[in-house]
Biotite code that builds the C-alpha atoms (Angstrom):
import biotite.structure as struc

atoms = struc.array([
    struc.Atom([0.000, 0.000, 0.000], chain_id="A", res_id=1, res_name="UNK", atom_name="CA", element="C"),
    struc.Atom([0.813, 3.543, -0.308], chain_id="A", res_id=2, res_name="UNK", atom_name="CA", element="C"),
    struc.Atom([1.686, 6.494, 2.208], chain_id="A", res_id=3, res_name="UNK", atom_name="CA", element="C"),
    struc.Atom([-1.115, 8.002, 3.844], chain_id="A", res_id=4, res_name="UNK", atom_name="CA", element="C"),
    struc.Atom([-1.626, 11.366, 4.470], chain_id="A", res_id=5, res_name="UNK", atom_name="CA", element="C"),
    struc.Atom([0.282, 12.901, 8.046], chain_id="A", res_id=6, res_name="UNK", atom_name="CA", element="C"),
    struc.Atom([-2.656, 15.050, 9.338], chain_id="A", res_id=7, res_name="UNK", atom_name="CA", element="C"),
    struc.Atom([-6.405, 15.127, 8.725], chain_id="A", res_id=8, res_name="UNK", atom_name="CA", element="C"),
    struc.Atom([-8.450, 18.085, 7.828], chain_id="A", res_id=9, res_name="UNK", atom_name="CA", element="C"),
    struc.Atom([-10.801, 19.668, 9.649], chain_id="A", res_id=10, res_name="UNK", atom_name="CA", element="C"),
    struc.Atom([-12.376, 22.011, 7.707], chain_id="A", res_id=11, res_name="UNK", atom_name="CA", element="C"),
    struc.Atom([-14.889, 23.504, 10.302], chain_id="A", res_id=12, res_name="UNK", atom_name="CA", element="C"),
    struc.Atom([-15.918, 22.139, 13.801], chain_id="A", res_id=13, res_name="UNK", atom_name="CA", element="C"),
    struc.Atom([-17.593, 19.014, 13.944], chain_id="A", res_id=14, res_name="UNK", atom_name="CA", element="C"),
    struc.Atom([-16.558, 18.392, 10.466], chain_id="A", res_id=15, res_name="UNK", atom_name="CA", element="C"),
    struc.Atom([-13.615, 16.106, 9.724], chain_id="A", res_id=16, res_name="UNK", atom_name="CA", element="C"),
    struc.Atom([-12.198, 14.474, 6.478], chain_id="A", res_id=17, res_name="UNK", atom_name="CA", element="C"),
    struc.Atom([-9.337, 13.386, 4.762], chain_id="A", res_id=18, res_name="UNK", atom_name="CA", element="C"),
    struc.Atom([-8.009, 10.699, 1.698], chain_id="A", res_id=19, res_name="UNK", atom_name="CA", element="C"),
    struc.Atom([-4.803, 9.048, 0.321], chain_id="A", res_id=20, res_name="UNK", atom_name="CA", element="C"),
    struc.Atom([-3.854, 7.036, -2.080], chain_id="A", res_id=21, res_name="UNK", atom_name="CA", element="C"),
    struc.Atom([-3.924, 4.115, -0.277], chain_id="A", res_id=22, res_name="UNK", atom_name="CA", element="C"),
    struc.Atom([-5.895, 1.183, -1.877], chain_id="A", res_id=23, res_name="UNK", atom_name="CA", element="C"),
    struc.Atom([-8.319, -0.945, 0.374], chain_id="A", res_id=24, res_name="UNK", atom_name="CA", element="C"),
    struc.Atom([-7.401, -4.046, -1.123], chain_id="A", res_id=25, res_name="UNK", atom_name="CA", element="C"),
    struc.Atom([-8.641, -6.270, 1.287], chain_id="A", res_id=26, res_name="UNK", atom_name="CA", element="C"),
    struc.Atom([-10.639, -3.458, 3.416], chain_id="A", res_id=27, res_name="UNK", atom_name="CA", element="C"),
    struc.Atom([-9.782, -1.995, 6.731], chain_id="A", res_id=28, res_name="UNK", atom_name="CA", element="C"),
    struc.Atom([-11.934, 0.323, 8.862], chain_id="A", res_id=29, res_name="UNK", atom_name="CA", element="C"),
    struc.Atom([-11.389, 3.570, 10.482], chain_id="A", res_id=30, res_name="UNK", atom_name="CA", element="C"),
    struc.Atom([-10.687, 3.595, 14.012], chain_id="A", res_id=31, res_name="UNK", atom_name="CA", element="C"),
    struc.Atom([-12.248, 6.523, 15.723], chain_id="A", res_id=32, res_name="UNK", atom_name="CA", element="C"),
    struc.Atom([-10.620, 7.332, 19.070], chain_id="A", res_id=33, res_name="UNK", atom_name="CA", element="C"),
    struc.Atom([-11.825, 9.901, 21.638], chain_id="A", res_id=34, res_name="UNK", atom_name="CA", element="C"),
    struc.Atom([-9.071, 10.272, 24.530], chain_id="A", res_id=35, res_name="UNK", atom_name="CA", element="C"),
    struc.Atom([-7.383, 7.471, 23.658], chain_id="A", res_id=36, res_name="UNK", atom_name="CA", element="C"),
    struc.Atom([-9.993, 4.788, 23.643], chain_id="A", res_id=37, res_name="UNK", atom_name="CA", element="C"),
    struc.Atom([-11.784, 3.256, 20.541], chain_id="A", res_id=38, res_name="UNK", atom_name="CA", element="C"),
    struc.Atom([-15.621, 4.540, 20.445], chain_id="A", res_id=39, res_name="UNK", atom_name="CA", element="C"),
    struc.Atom([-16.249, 2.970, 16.720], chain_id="A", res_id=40, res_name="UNK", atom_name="CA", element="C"),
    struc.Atom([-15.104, 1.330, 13.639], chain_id="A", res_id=41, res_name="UNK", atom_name="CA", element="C"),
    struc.Atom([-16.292, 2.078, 10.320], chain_id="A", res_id=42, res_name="UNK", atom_name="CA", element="C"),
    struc.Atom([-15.463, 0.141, 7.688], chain_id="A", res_id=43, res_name="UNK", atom_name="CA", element="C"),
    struc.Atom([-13.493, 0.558, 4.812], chain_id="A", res_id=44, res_name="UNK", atom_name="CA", element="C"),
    struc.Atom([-15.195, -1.528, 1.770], chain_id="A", res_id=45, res_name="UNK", atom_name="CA", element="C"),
    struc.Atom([-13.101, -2.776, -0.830], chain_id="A", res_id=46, res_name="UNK", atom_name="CA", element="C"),
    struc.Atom([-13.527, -1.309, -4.415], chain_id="A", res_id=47, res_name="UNK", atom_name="CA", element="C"),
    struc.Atom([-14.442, -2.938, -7.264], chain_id="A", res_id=48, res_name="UNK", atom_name="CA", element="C"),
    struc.Atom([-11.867, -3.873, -8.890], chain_id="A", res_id=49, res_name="UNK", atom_name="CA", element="C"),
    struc.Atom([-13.989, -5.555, -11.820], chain_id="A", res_id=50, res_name="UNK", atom_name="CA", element="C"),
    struc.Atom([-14.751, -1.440, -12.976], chain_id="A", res_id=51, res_name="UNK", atom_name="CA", element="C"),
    struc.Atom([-13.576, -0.292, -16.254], chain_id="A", res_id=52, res_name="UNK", atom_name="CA", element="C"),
    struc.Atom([-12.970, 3.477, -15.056], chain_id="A", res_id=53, res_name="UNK", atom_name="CA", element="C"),
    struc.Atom([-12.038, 4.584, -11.389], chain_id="A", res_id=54, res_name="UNK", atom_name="CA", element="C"),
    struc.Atom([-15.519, 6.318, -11.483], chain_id="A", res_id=55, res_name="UNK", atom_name="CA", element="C"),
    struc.Atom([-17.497, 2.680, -11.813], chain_id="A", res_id=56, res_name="UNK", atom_name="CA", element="C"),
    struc.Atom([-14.918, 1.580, -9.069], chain_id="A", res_id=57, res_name="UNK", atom_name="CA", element="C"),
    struc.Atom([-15.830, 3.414, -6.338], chain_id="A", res_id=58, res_name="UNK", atom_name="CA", element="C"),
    struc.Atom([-17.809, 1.389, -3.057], chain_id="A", res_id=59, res_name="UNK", atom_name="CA", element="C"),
    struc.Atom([-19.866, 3.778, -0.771], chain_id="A", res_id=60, res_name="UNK", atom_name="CA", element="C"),
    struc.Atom([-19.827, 2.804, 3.178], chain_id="A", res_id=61, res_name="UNK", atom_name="CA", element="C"),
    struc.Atom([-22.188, 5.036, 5.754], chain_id="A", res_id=62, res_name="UNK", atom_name="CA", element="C"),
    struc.Atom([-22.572, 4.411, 9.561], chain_id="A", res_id=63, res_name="UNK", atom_name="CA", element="C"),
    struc.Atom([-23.763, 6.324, 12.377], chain_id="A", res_id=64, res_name="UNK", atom_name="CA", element="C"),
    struc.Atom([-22.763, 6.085, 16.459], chain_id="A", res_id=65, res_name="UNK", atom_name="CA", element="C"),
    struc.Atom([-23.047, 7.835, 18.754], chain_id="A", res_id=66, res_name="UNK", atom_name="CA", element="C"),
    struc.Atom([-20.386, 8.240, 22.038], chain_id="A", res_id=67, res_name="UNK", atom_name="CA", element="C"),
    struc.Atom([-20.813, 7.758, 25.505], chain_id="A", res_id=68, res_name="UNK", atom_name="CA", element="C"),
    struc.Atom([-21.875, 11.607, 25.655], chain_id="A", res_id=69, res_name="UNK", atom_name="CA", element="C"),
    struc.Atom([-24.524, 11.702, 23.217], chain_id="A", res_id=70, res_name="UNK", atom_name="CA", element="C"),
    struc.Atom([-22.776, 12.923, 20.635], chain_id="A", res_id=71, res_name="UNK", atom_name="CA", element="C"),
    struc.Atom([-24.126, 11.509, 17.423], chain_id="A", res_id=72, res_name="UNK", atom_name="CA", element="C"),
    struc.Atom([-21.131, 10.743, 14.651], chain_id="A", res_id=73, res_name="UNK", atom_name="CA", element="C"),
    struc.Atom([-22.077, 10.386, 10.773], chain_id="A", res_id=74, res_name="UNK", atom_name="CA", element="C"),
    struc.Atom([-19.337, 8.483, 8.482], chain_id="A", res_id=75, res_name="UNK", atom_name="CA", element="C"),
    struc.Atom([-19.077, 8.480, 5.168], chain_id="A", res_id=76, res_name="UNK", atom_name="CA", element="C"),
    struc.Atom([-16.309, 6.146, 3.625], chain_id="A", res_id=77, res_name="UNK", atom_name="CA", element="C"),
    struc.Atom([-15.743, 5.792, -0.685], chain_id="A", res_id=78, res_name="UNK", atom_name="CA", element="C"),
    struc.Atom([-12.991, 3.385, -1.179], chain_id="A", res_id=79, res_name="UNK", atom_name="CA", element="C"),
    struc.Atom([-12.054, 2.961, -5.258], chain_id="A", res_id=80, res_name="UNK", atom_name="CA", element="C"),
    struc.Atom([-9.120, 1.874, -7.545], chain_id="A", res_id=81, res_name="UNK", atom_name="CA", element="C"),
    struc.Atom([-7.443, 5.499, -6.798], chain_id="A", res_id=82, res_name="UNK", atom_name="CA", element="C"),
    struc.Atom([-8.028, 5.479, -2.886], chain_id="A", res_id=83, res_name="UNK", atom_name="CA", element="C"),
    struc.Atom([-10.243, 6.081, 0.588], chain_id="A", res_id=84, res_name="UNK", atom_name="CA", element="C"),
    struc.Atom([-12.035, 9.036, 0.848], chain_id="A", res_id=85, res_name="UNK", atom_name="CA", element="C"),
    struc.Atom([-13.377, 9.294, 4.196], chain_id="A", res_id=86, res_name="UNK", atom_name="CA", element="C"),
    struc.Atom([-15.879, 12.498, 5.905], chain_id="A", res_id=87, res_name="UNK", atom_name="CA", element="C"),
    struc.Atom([-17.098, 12.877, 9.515], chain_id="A", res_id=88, res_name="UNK", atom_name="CA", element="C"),
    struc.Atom([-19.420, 15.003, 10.823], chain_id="A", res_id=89, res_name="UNK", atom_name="CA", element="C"),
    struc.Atom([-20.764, 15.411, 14.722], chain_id="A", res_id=90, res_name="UNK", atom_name="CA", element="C"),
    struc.Atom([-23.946, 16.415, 16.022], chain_id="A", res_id=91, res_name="UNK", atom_name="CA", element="C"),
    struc.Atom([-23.198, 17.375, 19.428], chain_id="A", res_id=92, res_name="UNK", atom_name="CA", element="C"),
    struc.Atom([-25.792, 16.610, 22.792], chain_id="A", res_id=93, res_name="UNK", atom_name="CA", element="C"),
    struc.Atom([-26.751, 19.595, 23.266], chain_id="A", res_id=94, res_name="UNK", atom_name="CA", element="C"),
    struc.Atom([-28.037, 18.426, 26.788], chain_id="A", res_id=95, res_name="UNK", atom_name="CA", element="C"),
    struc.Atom([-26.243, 20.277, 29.751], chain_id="A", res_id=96, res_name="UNK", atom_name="CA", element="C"),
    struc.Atom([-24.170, 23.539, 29.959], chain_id="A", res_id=97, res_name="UNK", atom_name="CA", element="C"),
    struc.Atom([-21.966, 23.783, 27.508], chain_id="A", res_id=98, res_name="UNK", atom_name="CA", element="C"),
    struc.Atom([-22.823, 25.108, 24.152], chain_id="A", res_id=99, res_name="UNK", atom_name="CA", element="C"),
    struc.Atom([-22.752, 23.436, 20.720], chain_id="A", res_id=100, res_name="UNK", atom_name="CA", element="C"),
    struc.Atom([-19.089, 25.272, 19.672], chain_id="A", res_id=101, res_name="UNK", atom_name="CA", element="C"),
    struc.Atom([-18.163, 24.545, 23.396], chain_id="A", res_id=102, res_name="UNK", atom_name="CA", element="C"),
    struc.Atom([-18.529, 20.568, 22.704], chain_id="A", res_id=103, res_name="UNK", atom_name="CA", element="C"),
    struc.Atom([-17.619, 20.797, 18.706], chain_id="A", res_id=104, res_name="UNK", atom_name="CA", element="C"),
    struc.Atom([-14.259, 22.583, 19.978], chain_id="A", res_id=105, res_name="UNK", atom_name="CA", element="C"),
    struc.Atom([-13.669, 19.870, 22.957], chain_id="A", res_id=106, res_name="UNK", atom_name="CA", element="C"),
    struc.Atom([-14.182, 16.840, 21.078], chain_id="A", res_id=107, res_name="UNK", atom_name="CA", element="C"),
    struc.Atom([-11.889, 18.544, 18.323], chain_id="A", res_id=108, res_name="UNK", atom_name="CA", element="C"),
    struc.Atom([-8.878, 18.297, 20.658], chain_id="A", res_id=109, res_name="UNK", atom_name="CA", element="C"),
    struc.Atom([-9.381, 14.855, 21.770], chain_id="A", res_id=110, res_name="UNK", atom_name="CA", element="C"),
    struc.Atom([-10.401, 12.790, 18.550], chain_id="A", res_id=111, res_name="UNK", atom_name="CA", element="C"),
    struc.Atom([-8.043, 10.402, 16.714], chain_id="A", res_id=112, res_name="UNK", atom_name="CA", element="C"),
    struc.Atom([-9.276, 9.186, 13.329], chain_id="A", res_id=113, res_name="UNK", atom_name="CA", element="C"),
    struc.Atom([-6.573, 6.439, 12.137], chain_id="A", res_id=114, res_name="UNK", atom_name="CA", element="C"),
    struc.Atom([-7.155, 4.571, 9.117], chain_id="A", res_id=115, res_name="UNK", atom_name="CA", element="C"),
    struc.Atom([-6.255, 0.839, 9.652], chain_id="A", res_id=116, res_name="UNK", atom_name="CA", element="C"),
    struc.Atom([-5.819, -1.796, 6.385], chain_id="A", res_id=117, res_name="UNK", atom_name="CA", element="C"),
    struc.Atom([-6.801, -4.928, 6.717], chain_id="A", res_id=118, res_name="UNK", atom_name="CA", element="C"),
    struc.Atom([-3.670, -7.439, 6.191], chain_id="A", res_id=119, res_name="UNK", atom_name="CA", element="C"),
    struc.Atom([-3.505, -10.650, 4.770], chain_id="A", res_id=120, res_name="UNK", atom_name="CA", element="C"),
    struc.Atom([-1.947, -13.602, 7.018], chain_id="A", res_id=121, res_name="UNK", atom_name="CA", element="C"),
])
């Protein structure tokens, strides 16, 4: 496989996405991490490698979760013959004290979002 990107983008708050290069041959998933600790996989889906243009390759993968705050997280994930695409968006609870920006900007300093391959034996 290829080099993957260093850093993610976040674009706004709430709002994260990124892609490389690197080809899901045999799938993967993307391990979402808040403070260290794994709150979700999302699968990585592998193209189809049957397509006769990189358009006709591409494999669409959505999933929703939600963490152990309420926060609701929406994944999208397009794996084709040129790469992973991947967005992220999250709906904060807006139950409690703290404001939507004040959650959006908390969460934003402790999420990890790691793409993982899956490896043949």
């Amino acid at each position: 496989m290829g080099q993957a990107k260093s850093k993610m983008m976040e674009e706004e708050a709430g709002h994260y996405e990124d892609s490389t290069g690197l080809v899901a041959i045999n799938g993967g998933y993307l391990d979402i991490q808040l403070d260290g600790e794994t709150i979700a996989t999302v699968s990585i889906p592998i193209p189809n490698f049957m397509a006769d243009s990189h358009v006709d390759s591409n494999v669409h993968w959505s999933e929703e979760f939600e963490d152990l705050d309420g926060n609701i997280y929406k994944a999208e994930v397009n794996s084709s013959m040129h790469g992973i695409d991947w967005t992220i968006d999250i709906e904060p609870n807006e139950v409690g004290t703290s404001t939507q920006d004040e959650i959006l900007q908390s969460l934003c300093n402790r999420i990890k979002i790691a793409i993982v391959p899956t490896v043949e034996n």
